[in-house]
C-alpha positions as CSV (number, residue, x, y, z in Angstrom):
1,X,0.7,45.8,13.8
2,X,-2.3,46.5,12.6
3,X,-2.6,45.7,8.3
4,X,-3.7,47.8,5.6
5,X,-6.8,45.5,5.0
6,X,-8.4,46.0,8.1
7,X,-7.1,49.4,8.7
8,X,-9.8,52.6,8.5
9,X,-8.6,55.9,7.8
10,X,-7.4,56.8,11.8
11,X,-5.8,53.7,12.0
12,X,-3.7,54.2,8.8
13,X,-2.2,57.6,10.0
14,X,-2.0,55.6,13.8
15,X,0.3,52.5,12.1
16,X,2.2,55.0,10.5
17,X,3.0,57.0,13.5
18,X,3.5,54.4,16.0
19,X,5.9,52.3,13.0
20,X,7.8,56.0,12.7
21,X,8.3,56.4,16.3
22,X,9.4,53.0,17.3
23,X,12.0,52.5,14.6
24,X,12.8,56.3,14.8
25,X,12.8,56.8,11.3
26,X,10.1,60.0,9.3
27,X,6.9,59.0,8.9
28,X,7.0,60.4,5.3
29,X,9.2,56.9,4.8
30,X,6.1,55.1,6.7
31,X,3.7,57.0,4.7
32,X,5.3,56.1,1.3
33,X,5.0,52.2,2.6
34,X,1.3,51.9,2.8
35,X,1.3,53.8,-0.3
36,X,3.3,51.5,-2.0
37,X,1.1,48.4,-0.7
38,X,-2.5,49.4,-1.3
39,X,-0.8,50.1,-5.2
40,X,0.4,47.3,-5.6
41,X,-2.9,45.3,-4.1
42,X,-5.1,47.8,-6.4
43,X,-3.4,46.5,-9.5
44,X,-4.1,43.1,-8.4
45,X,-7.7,43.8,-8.4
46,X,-7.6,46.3,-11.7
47,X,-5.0,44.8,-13.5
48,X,-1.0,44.9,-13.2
49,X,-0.8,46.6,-16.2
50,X,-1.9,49.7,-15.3
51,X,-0.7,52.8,-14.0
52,X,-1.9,52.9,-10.7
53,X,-1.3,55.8,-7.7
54,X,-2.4,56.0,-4.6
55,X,-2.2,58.9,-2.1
56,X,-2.2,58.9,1.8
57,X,-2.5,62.2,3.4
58,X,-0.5,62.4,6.6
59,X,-2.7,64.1,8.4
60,X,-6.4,62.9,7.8
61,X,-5.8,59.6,6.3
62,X,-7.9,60.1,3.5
63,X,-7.0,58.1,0.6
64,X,-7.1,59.0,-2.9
65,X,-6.5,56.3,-6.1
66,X,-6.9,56.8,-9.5
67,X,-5.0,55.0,-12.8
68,X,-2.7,57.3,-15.0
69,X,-2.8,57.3,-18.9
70,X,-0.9,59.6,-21.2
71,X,-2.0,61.4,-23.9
72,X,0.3,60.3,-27.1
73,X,0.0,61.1,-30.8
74,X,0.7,56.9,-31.5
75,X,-0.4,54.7,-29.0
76,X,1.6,51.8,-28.4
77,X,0.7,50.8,-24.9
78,X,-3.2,51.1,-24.6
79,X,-3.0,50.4,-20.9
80,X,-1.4,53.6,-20.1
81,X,-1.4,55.7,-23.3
82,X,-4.4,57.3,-24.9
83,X,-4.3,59.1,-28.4
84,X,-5.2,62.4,-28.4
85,X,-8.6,62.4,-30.5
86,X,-9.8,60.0,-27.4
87,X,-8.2,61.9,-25.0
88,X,-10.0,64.8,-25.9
89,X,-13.5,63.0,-25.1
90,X,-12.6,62.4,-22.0
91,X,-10.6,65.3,-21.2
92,X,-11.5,68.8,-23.6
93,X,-8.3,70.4,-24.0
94,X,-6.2,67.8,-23.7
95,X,-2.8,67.7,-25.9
96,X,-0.1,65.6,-26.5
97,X,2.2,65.2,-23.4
98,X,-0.8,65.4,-21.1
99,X,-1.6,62.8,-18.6
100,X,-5.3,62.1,-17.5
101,X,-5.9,60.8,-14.2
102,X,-9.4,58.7,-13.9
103,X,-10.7,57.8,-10.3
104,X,-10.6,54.6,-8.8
105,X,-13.2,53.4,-6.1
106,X,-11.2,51.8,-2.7
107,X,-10.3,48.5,-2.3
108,X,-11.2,45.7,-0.5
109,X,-8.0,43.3,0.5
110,X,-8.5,39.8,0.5
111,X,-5.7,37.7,2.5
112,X,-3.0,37.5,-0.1
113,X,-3.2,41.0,-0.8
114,X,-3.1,41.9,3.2
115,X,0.3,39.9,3.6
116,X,1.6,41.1,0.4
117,X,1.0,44.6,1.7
118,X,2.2,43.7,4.8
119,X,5.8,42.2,3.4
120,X,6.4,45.5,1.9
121,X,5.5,48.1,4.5
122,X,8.4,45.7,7.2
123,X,10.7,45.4,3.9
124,X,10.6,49.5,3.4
125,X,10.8,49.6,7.2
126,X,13.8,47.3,7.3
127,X,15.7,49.6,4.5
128,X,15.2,53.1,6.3
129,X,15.8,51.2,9.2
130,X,19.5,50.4,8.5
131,X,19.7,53.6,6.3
132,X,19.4,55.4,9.6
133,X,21.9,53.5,11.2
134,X,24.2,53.7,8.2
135,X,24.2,57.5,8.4
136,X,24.3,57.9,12.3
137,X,27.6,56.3,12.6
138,X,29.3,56.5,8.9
139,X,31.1,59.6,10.2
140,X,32.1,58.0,13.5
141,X,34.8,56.3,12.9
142,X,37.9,56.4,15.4
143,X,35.2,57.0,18.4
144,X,35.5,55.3,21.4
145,X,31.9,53.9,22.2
146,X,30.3,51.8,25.1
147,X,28.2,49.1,24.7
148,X,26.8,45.7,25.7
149,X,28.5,42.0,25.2
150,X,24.9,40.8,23.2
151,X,26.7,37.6,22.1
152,X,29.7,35.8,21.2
153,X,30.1,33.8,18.0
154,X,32.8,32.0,16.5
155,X,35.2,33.9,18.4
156,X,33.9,37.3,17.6
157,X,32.4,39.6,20.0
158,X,29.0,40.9,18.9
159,X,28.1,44.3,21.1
160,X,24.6,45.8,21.0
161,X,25.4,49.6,20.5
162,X,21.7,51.0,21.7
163,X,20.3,52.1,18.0
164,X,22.8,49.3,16.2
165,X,25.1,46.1,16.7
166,X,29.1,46.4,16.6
167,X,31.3,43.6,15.8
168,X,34.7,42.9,17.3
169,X,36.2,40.5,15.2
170,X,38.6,37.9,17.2
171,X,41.9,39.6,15.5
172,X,40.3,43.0,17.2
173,X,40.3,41.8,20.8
174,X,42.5,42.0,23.5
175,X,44.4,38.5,23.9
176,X,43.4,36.6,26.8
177,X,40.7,39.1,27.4
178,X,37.2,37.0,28.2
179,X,34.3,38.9,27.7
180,X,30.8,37.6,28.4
181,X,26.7,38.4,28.0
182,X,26.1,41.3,29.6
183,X,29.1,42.9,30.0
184,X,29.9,46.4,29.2
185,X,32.8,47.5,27.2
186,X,34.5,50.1,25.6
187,X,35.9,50.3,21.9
188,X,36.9,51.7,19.0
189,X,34.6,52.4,16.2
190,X,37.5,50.9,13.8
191,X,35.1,51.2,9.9
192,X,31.6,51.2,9.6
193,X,30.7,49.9,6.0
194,X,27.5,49.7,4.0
195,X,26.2,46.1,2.8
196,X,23.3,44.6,1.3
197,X,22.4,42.9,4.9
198,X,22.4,46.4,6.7
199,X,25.6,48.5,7.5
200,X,28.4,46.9,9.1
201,X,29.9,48.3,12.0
202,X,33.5,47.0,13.1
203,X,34.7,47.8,16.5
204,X,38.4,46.9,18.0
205,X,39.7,47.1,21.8
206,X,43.0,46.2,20.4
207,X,44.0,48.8,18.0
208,X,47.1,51.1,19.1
209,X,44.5,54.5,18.8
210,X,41.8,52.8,21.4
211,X,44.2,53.1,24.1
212,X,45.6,56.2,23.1
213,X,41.9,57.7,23.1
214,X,41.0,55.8,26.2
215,X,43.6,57.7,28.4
216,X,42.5,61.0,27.4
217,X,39.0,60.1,28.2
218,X,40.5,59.1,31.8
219,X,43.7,62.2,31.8
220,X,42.4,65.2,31.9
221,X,46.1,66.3,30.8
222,X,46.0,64.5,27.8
223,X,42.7,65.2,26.8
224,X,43.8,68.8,26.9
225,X,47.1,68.4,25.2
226,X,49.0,69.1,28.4
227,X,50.7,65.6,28.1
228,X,50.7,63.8,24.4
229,X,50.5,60.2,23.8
230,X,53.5,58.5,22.1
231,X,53.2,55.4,21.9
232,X,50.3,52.6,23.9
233,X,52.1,49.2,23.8
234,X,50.5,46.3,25.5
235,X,51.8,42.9,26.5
């Protein structure tokens, strides 16, 4: 992917749709990434202690930044604060509780800047990222779903679910069942929870309500209430 320090204008809006599409999260969250970098990399070069914003239209990729000061009747932080006698020279009119906005000229991003921005564009891409996947299957649970056998570690079965991985933990499996790579398989989406590390999605093939659900995906007399479901022991 192309960075924000070597980026023009088209390319900016082209990172931003091509991120969007491929992670299949809104661009707006894309959008509010690059933002978010070249601020961060303009108060390297103006000073951290400023208020700096930057804006990114969506559309044209034309870039606007400029440093934020408020007008106060005491100042206390003369970075971002301005009394009002001074504010007035700079802005007629202005009055307490006002906030002038002075225009910056662009950047130019050095290496340590360009990885920095980098860093937070994949770090705001990682969070909507799992925020999506959070919210896709939160309200799934008790589903049966199909996917593939991705890997198996310590025991416990990790199954890539298309947009998200599953986890059937070894007391979740069928006994003497062997699964391998590759395979597809059936479960139950048993609790999907949400953690730091992304959301957590636990799946089980040996839960009572996985076979019960399997046979009215296979009975049409079931699935229809015709014949109900007591009990599904195994051996």
């Amino acid at each position: 992917m192309a960075t924000v320090a070597t980026a023009n204008r088209a390319e900016l809006i082209a990172i931003a749709n091509s991120v969007a599409s491929e992670k299949m999260i809104d661009k707006s969250i894309v959008i509010e990434a690059l933002e978010e970098a070249i601020q961060r990399a303009a108060k390297t070069r103006y000073g951290i202690e400023n208020d700096i914003r930057a804006k990114l239209d969506p559309t044209t990729g034309d870039l606007r930044l400029w440093r934020v000061v408020e007008v106060v009747e005491a100042v206390d932080d003369y970075f971002k604060q301005v009394d009002v006698n001074q504010a007035q020279k700079l802005q007629p009119g202005a009055v307490v509780g006002d906030y002038i906005v002075d225009p910056l000229p662009p950047i130019e991003f050095g290496r340590i800047q360009a990885q920095a921005s980098k860093q937070i564009i994949f770090q705001k891409v990682r969070d909507a990222e799992r925020e999506r996947q959070y919210e896709e299957f939160k309200d799934r649970q008790g589903e049966i779903i199909t996917g593939v056998v991705k890997r198996v570690e310590f025991g416990h079965v990790v199954v890539d679910l298309g947009r998200a991985e599953g986890v059937i933990r070894r007391d979740a499996q069928i006994p003497r069942e062997v699964v391998r790579v590759n395979d597809r398989i059936r479960s139950l989406i048993l609790n999907v929870r949400r953690e730091n590390r992304g959301p957590q999605i636990f799946l089980s093939r040996a839960h009572p309500d996985f076979m019960k659900k399997l046979f009215a995906q296979e009975v049409p007399e079931i699935y229809h209430g015709i014949i109900t479901t007591q009990a599904a022991p195994r051996d």
